[in-house]
N, C-alpha and C positions, 0 to 999 in steps of 0.2 A: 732257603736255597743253600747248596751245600756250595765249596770252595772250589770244586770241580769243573771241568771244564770239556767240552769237544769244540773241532777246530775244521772248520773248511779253509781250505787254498784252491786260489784259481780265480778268475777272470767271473764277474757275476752277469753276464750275457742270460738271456731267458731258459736257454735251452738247458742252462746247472741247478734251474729247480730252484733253487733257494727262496721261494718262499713258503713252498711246503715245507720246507726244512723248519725254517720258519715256525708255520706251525705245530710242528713234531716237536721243538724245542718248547714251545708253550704246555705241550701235554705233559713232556716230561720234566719239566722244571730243571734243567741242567741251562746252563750257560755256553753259549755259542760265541765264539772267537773266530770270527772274518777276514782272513788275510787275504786284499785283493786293492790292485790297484787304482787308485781313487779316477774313475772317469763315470759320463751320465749316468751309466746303469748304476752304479754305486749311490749317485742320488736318488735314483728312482727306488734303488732298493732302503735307503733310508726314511721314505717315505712310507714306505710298504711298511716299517720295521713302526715305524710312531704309527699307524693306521690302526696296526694289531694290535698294538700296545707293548711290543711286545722289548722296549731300549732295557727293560731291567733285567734281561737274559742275553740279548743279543747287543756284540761291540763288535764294530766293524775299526778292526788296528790297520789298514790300510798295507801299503808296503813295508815290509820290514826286512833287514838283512836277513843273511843267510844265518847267521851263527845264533839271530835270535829265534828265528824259524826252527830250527832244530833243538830247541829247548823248548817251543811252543809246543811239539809235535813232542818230543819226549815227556812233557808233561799232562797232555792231555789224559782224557781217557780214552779218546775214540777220534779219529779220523774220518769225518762223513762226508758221501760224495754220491747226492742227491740228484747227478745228469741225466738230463734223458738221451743224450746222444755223447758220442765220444769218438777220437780218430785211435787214440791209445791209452788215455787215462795215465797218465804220468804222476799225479800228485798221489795216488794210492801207494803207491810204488815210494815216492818220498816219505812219504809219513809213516811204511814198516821199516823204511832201513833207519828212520830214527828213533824207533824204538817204540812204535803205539798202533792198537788197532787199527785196522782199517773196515770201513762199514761202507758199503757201496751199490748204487744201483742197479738192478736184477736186468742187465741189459745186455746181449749176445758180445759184444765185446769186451766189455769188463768181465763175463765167466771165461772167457777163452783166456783171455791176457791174466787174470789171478785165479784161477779154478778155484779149490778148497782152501788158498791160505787166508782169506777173508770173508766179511760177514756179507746179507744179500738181505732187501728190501725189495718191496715193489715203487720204482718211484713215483706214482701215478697214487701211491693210497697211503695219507698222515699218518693214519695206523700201524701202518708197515712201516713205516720210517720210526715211528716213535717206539713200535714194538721192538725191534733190532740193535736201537741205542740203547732201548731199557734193561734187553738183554748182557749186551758189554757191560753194562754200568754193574750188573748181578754176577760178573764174574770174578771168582776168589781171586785173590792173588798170583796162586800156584797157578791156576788156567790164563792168565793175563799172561805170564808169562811164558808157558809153552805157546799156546796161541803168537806171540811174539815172537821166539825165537824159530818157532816152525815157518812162520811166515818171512821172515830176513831168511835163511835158508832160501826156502822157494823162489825168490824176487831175484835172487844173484843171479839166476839162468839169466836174466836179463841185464849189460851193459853196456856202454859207450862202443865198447872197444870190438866187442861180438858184432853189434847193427855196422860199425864201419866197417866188417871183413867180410860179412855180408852182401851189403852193398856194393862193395867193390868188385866182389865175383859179380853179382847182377849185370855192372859195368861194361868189364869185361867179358863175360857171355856175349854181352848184346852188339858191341863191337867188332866178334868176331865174324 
């Protein structure tokens, strides 16, 4: 097993897949790093993880600061985000401004919200999931990084400051 590593963030509720993930990480023999904050689903999902066998790939680090998170994410090799449902997909979004793929569910709002700056599985088939990592993991260096720098580009159209000025006309429209 290599020293390498991919990195899910987010809340482990049913609907983020991760046990497929789960088993993608089994096919592909890479190590899966879990940042999520510790409540039942986390036990349930740790149960899952000793079921399959699968504690010597998968560590669930529970919450961790910000400043470590962003060295998680700039280390990884891929950022996976295995959901079947989503309101915006935020954490894809975190993990290219910090510097690492993102690999993400083939599902109408994740293409709308990141079009071509990221990678697309079916999240319904281990195959797809494991094919799509295995893909990242086979890319040179030079492609790691365009793929990365093309994708921080793209994600900017998206921030704090845009959705509040946004919003605010919404507001205003609707009050007048």
């Amino acid at each position: 097993m290599r020293d390498d590593y991919i990195i899910y963030t987010g809340n482990s509720y049913p609907h983020k897949n991760l046990g497929r993930l789960i088993d993608a990480i089994l096919e592909v023999k890479i190590k899966l790093k879990i940042v999520s904050a510790r409540n039942i689903f986390i036990e349930r999902l740790q149960n899952e993880i000793k079921s399959k066998k699968a504690s010597r790939y998968v560590e669930i680090l529970g919450f961790v600061s910000d400043e470590k998170l962003k060295k998680l994410y700039k280390n990884a090799k891929a950022f996976v985000f295995p959901t079947l449902s989503e309101g915006f997909g935020l954490p894809p979004k975190e993990a290219i401004e910090a510097g690492t793929i993102a690999v993400v569910s083939d599902i109408p709002v994740l293409k709308e919200i990141y079009e071509d700056s990221v990678f697309y599985f079916d999240p319904l088939s281990v195959a797809s999931i494991a094919d799509a990592i295995s893909k990242v993991l086979k890319m040179s260096k030079a492609q790691r990084g365009l793929k990365i720098k093309s994708a921080q580009k793209f994600v900017k159209k998206y921030s704090w400051a845009k959705m509040a000025k946004e919003t605010l006309k919404i507001y205003e429209f609707a009050i007048k």
